[in-house]
GUDO-474792 format. One record per residue (C-alpha): residue in three letters; z, x, y. Coordinates in pm, whole numbers, plus 32768, in hexadecimal, padded with zeros to 4 digits. Layout:
N
alaZXY/...
//
This chain:
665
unk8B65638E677A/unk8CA663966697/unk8DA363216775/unk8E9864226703/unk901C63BC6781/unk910964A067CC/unk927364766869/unk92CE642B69EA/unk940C64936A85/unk953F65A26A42/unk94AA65D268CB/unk93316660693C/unk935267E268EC/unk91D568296864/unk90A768376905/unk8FB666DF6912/unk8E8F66C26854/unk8D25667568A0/unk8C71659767FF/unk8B08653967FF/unk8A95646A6946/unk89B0635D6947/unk88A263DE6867/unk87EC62C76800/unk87B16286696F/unk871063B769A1/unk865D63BB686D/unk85C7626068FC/unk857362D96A63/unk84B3640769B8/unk83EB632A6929/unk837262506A42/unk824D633E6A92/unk81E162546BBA/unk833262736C32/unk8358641E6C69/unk825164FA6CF0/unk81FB66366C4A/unk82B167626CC5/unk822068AD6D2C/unk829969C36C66/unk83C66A6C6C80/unk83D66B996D65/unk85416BEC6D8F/unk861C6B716C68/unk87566BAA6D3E/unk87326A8F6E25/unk870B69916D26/unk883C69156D08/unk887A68E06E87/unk871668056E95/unk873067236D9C/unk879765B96DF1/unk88DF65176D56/unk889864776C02/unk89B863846C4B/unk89CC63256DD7/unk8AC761E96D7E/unk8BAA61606CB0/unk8C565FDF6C9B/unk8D255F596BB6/unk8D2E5DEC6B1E/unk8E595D036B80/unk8EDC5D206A36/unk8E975E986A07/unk8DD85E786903/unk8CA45F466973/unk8C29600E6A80/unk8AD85FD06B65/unk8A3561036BEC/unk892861526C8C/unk881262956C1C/unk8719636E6CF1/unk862664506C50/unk85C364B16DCA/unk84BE63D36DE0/unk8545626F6D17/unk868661DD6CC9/unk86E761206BC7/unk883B60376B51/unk88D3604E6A43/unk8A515FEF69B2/unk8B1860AC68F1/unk8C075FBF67B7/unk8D4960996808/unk8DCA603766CA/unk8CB6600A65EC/unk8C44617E66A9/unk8ABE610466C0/unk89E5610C67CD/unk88BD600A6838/unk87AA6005691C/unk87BD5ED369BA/unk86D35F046ACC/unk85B15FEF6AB0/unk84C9605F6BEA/unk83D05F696C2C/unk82465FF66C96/unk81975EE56D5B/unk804D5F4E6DD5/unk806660976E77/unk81CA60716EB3/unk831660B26DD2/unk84305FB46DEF/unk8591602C6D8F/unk86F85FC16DAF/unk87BD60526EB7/unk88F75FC26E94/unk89BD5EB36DCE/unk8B205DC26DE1/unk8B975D276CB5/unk8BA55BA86D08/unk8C3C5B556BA7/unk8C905C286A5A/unk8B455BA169F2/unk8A765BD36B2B/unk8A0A5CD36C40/unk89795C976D84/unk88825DA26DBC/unk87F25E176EDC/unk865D5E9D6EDF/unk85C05FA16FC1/unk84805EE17029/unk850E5D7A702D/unk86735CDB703A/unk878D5C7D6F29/unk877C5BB96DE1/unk88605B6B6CEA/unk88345C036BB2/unk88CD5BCE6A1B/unk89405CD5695D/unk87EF5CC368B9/unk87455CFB6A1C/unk86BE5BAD6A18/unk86AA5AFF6B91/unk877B5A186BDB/unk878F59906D3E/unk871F5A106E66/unk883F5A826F57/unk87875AD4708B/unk878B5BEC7151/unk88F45C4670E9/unk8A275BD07031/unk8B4E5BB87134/unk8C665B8E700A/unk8CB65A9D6EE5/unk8D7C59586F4D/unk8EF459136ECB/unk8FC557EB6F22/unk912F58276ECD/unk911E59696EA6/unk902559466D65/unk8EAF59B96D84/unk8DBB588E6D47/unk8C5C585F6CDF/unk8BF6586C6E69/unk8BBA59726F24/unk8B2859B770AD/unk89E25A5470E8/unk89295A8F7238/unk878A5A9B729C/unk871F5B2A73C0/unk860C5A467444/unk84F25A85756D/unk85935B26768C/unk86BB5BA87621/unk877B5A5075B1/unk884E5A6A749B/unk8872591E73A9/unk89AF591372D3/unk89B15845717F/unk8AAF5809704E/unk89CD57D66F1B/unk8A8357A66DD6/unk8A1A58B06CC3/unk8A3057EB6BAF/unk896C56A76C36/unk887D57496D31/unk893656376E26/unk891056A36F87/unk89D0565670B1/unk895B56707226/unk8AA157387305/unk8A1756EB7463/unk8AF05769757E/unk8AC456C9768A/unk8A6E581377A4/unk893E582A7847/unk897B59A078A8/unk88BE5A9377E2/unk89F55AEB76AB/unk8A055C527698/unk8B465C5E75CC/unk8C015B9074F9/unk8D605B627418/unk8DC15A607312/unk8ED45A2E7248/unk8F2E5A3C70D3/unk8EA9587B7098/unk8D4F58BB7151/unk8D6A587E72B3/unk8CF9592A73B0/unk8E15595274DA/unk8DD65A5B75B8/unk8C775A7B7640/unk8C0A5B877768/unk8AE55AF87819/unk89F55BCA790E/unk89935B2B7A45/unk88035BB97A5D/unk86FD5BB17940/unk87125D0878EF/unk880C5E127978/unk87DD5EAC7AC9/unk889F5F647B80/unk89665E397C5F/unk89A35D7B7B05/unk8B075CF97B01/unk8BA75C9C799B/unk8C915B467949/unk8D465B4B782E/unk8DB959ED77EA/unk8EDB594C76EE/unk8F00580A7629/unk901E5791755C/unk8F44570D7453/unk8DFA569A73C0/unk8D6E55B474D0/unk8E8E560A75F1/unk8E25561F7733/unk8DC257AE77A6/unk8EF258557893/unk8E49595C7987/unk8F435A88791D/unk8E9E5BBA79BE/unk8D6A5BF37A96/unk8D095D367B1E/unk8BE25E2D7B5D/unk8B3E5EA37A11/unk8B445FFC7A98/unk8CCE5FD47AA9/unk8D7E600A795C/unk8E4F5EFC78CC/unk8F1A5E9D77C1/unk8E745E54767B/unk8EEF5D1E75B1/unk8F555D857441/unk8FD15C417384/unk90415AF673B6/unk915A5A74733D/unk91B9595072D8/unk92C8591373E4/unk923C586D7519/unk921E5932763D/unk920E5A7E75A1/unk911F5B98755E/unk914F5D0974EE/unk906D5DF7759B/unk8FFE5F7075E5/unk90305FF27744/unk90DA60DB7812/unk91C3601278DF/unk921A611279D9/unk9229621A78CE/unk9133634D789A/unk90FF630F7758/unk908061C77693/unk919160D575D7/unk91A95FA77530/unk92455EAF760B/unk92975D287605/unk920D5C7476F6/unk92925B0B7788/unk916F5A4577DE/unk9226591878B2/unk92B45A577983/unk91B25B5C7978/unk92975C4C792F/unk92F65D6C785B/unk94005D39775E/unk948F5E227664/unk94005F67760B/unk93C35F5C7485/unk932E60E07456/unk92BE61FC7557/unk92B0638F754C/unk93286455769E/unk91C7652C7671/unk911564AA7588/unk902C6338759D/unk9033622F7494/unk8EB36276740C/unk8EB6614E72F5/unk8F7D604D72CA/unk8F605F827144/unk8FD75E007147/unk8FFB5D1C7022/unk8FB95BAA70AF/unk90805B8971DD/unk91735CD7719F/unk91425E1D7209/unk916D5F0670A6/unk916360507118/unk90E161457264/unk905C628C7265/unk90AF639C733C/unk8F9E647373C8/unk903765C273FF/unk8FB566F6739A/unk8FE4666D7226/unk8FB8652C71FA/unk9134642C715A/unk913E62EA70D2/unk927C62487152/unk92C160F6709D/unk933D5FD07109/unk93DE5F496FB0/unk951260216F48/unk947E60356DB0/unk932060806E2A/unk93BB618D6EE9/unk949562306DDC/unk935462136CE0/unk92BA62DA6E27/unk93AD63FF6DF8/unk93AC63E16C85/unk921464136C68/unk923E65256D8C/unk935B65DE6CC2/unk923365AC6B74/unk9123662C6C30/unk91A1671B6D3D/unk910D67E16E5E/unk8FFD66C46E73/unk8FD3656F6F14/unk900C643D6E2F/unk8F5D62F56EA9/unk900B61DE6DD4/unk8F6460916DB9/unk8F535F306D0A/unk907E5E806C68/unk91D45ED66B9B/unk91B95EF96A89/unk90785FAD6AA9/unk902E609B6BB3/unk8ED461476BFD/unk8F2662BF6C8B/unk8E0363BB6D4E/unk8EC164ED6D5A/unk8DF365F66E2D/unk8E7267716EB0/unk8DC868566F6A/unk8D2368EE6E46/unk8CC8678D6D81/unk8BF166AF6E04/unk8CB765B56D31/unk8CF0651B6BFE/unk8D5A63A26BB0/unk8E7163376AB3/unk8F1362016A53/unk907E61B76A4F/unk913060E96939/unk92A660C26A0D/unk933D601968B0/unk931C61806805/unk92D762786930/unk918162C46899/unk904A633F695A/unk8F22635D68CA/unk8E0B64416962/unk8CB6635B69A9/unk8BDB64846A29/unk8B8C65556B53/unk8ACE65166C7F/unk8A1A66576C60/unk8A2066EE6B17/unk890767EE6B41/unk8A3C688A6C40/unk8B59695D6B95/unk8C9D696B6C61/unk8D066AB96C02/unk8BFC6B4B6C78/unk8C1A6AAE6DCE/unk8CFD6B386ED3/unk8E2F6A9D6F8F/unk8E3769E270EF/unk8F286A8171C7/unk8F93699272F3/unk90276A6D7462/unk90296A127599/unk90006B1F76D9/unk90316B1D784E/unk8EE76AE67909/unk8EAC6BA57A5A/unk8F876AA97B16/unk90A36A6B7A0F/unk903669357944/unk907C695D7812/unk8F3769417747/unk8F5168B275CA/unk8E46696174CF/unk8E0569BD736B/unk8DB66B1C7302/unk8CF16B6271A7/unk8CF96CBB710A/unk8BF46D4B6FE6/unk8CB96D966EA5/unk8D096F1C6ECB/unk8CC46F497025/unk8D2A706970E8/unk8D8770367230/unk8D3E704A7346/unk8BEC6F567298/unk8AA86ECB7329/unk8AE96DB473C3/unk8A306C6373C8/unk8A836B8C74FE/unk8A5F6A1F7471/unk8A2668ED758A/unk8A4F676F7521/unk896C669A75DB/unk89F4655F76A3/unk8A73660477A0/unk8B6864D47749/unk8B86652075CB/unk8C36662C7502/unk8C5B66E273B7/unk8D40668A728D/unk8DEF675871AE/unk8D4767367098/unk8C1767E36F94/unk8AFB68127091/unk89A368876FD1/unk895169317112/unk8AA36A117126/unk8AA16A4C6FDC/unk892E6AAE6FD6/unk896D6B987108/unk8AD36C397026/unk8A106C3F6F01/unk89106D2A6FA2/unk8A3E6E0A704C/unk8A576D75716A/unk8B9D6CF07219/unk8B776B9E72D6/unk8C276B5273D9/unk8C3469B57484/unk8CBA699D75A5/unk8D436853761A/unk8CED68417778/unk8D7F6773788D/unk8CB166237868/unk8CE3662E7706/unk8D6E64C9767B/unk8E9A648A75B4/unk8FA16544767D/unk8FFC644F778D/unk8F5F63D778AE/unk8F9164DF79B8/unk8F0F661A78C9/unk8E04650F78BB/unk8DB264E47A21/unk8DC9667B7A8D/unk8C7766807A1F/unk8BF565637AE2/unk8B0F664A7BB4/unk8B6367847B30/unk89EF67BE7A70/unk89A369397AC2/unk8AE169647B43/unk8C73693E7ACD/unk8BE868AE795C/unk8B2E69F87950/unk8C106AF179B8/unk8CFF6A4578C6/unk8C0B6AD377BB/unk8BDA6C0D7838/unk8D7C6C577840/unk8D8B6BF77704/unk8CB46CF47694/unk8D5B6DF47760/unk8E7F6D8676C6/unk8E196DDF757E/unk8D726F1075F8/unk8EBF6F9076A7/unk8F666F41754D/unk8EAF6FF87469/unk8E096ECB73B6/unk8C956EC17458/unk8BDA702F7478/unk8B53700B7603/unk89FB70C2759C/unk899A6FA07463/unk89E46E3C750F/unk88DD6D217525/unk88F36BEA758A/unk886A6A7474F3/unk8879693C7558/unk87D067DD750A/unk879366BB7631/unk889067017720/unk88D768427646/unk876E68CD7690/unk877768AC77F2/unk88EC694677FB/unk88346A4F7727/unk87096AC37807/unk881F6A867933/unk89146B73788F/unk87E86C787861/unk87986C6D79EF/unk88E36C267A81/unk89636D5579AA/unk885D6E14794B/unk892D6F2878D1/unk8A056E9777CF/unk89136DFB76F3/unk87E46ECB7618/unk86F66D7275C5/unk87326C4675E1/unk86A96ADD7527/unk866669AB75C8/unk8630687474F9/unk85B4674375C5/unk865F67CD76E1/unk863D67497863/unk8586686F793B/unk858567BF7A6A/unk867C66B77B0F/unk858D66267C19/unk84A265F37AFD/unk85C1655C7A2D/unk860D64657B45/unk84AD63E47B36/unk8416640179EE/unk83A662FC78D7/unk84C863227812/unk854D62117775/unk8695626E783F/unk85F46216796C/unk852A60DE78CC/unk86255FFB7963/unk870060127AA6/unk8856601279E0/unk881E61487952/unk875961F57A8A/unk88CA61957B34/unk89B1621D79F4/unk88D7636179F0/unk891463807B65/unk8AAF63687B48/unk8A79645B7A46/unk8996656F7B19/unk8A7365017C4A/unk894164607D0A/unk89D263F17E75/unk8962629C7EDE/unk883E62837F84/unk87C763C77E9B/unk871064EA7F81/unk87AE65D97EDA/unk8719671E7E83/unk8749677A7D22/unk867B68C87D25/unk8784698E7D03/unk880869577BB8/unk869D68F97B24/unk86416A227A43/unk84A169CD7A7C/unk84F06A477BCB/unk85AA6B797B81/unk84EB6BE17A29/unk84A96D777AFF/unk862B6D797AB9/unk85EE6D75792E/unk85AD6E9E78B3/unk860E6E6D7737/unk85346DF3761C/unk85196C7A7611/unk84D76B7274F5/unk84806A0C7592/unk847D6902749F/unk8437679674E7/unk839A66607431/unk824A65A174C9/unk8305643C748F/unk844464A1753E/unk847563B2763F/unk85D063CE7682/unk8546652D771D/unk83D265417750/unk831D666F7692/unk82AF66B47828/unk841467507839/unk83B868847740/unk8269687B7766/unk827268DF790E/unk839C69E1789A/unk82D76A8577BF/unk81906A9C789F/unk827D6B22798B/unk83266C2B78A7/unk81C46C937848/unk81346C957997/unk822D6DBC79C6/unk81C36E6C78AC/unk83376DFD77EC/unk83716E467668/unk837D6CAE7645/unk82E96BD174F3/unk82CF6A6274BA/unk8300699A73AA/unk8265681A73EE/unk828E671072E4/unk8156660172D8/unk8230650A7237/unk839764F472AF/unk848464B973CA/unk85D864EB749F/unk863665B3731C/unk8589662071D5/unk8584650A70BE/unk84A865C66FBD/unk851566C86EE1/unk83E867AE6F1F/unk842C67BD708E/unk857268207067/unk851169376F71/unk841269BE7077/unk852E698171A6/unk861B6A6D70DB/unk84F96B477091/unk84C26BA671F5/unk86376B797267/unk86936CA17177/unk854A6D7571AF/unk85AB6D817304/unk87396D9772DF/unk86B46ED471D9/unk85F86F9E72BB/unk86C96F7D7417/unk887E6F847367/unk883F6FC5720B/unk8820711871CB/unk88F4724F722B/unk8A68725A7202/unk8B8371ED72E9/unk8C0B72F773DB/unk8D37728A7455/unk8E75729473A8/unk8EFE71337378/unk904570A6741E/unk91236FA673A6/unk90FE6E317444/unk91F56E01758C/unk92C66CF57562/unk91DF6BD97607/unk91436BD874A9/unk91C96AF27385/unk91066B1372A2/unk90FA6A517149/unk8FFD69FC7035/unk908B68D76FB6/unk90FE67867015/unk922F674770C8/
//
């Protein structure tokens, strides 16, 4: 890396450099052979690209920003290195590790110091490590945050261990001196949450009344002014009833800033009097869109960001927020994560067509210079722009969604029907290697954000609560129409995909409207309900979840209800279109049982269905190879059903439901 600088603000009129990323960090996860599995030859160069794993999946930067932690993958090791901003050299500080048959990497790290990292390892917990990756202390099963005491950051910092069942143990050990003190609290009650503030002590605490969660488990949250106070019983209720969520805790008595709704759709940042147990001022909120992360510094709230159908920072510091707008104004039509401390600012910019690069920000001379990409095996101008819409479902709800388009298309174009999983997730604006795989091939891609979908207020969140099969499907199908009756999607070339949740929406959609879709791929996808409500998933491995899954389906109490008709294994003599079923044998979020019975059924009919099982992975794919065989079949089957022969109809403009943009607001 050469840390090349350029200007920030009015000045900027050229276009930003690259400059090399992190190569000595590959170069040394190349080299640990024990560390990345041979990989079978390549069969379609094109899908390269989309396959590969980030080479940089995080970046930190020092207190004094002086250098910059990240974190490598290779796809099957990581490695951490840091990266002398001004001396522009990178070190590997900590390589991957082969013990026995196994391969230990870091995962993640925290600086603790300028001259120290607390790293965190894949097959055991979190040390503390030198610049020179020599251990240091042993920090437990996690670092909670470094101490301060008048507003300075000490040698101290609090760590946590989970012990047997479930019990967490906090401690404040000293990294210089290896000095270690006990922070005992005081609650019997199994601690299932926790907040401290900015000198160490823990203050709010939420405590679970049973061993382990069932489905009648009621949460307390309790409050103390300070180390060794008496607890204050500030909220109990259900667990299956959602509260507020304590943020910070500052250092006036009585007083905590928290996330919740209040009364409102959508999720805010509130204060919260604890003597009154009541709601005080209301210090950010969106009329449609929830709070989905919240950043504190000690016991202050920095900044919120606004889900949306692209994601905003809105800061809480009036500089932080003008340096916002002055990066945004540098680096437009993209999103701009700012981070660390003025002077020196850490920036991930991503757009719809990057997957994101990192820079650093001098504020004395409006500088950036360019670290590296996240993905530099992908080349933004030849990936294709995110369009965000919304459109009327059959009953008037106004469904948000993001529509893809190859480069060149003509319209009307085949159409690829994209489903999140969840239901109680949702997509992001943002470079997707799947959408841009799918454009890259000619495909359009189309993702609906159906009713249940999270991140645009509680009550387009609860229209799906029992609406599997039913309203959250027909809000996929309009949408499609939608883009049929506008020119955009050619009626005769649509498919439809989906992963999880996704794959069961996807065999639904193909016998609920078997008409509208010519294949269709389901990736770990539920084919039957009443199986879902009774398998080994890990879902229903404890009674907590069984109930959340239930709210979720829209399971009356005292169940008995009969979920056959939305269940595509007992409907499969409605699909008629060529299927590809695709699940892992370790899934247990969704038992391989799920596409194994589907396809036996499919086949039983004499159906055009194939399979695709994966031996060694789970509820996803985590190895390279898989994915290169996934996208194999996904496009052979995409090829021979909507990719050849030419559009028909002659294309329409987009009604005026559609706002369409590729580019950040």
């Amino acid at each position: 890396m050469d840390g090349t600088g350029y200007p920030i603000g009015p000045a900027t009129g050229h276009a930003l450099r690259s400059t090399a990323a992190l190569l000595a960090l590959i170069s040394a996860l190349c080299l640990s052979t024990d560390a990345r599995a041979a990989e079978p030859a390549v069969t379609d160069p094109s899908i390269e690209p989309f396959i590969a794993a980030p080479l940089i999946d995080r970046l930190t930067l020092s207190p004094d920003g002086t250098r910059v932690a990240g974190v490598g993958y290779n796809g099957e090791a990581s490695a951490l290195a840091v990266y002398d901003v001004a001396g522009k050299s990178t070190s590997i500080v900590v390589a991957p590790r082969a013990t026995g048959r196994w391969v230990t990497s870091p995962t993640a790290m925290s600086w603790v110091g300028n001259d120290c990292i607390a790293v965190s390892f894949d097959r055991r917990g979190v040390e503390l490590i030198d610049l020179q990756g020599r251990r240091l202390e042993d920090l437990g099963d996690g670092l909670v945050h470094r101490i301060s005491r008048e507003g300075k950051p000490t040698d101290w910092v609090l760590v946590k261990t989970v012990e047997y069942g479930d019990r967490v143990r906090f401690e404040r050990v000293d990294i210089r001196t290896g000095a270690r003190e006990r922070h005992p609290l005081g609650l019997s009650d199994r601690i299932v949450d926790w907040t401290s503030d900015r000198e160490g002590a823990i203050r709010m605490v939420a405590t679970a009344d049973t061993p382990s969660w069932r489905a009648d488990s009621r949460v307390t949250r309790w409050y103390r002014e300070r180390d060794g106070a008496p607890w204050q019983n500030v909220d109990e209720r259900p667990a299956l009833v959602e509260g507020w969520q304590p943020l910070v805790v500052p250092q006036e008595p009585g007083r905590i800033v928290v996330l919740a709704r209040n009364g409102q759709d959508t999720l805010g940042v509130w204060s919260y009097d604890v003597g009154k147990h009541a709601f005080g001022e209301l210090m950010a909120a969106h009329d449609t869109d929830d709070i989905v992360d919240v950043r504190a510094d000690g016991d202050e709230v920095r900044s919120v960001t606004l889900g949306g159908l692209v994601t905003r920072t809105i800061w809480f510091d009036a500089r932080m927020g003008d340096l916002q707008d002055a990066v945004d104004k540098a680096l437009p039509g993209r999103v701009n994560l700012l981070s660390g401390n003025v002077p020196t600012l850490l920036i991930f910019s991503y757009s719809d067509r990057d997957p994101g690069r990192w820079y650093v920000l001098d504020t004395r001379t409006s500088k950036l210079a360019d670290i590296g990409a996240r993905r530099p095996q992908v080349d933004p101008a030849r990936m294709q722009p995110m369009q965000t819409m919304r459109y009327p479902s059959f009953d008037g709800l106004s469904i948000p969604a993001y529509l893809t388009l190859p480069a060149g298309a003509t319209q009307p174009a085949p159409l690829v029907v994209l489903i999140h999983g969840g239901p109680r997730a949702r997509d992001q604006w943002g470079w997707d290697a799947d959408v841009q795989a799918l454009a890259a091939r000619g495909y359009a891609v189309f993702q609906p954000q159906f009713r249940g979908s999270s991140g645009f207020g509680r009550r387009f969140e609860e229209a799906g609560f029992g609406q599997w099969g039913l309203a959250m499907e027909d809000d996929i199908s309009s949408g499609v129409k939608y883009l049929v009756d506008h020119g955009i999607a050619d009626p005769d070339r649509i498919c439809i995909v989906g992963a999880s949740y996704g794959g069961y929406a996807a065999l639904w959609g193909l016998a609920k409207t078997p008409d509208l879709y010519k294949c269709g791929v389901s990736f770990a996808g539920v084919s039957d309900i009443g199986e879902r409500l009774d398998d080994d998933s890990d879902t229903n491995l404890h009674p907590l979840g069984r109930a959340l899954q239930g709210v979720s389906l829209g399971v009356q109490e005292g169940g008995g209800q009969d979920f056959d008709g939305v269940s595509p294994l007992k409907h499969a003599d409605r699909i008629r279109v060529p299927v590809l079923i695709v699940h892992g044998r370790l899934d247990r979020r969704v038992p391989i049982a799920h596409g194994e019975r589907m396809a036996r059924a499919l086949e039983k009919l004499g159906r055009d269905v194939r399979t695709l099982w994966f031996d060694n992975e789970g509820h996803g794919l985590a190895h390279v190879e898989n994915r290169r065989a996934y996208y194999e079949a996904l496009f052979a089957l995409l090829d021979r059903t909507i990719g050849k022969g030419a559009a028909t109809r002659v294309a329409r403009s987009p009604g005026p439901e559609q706002a369409a943009s590729g580019t950040a607001p």
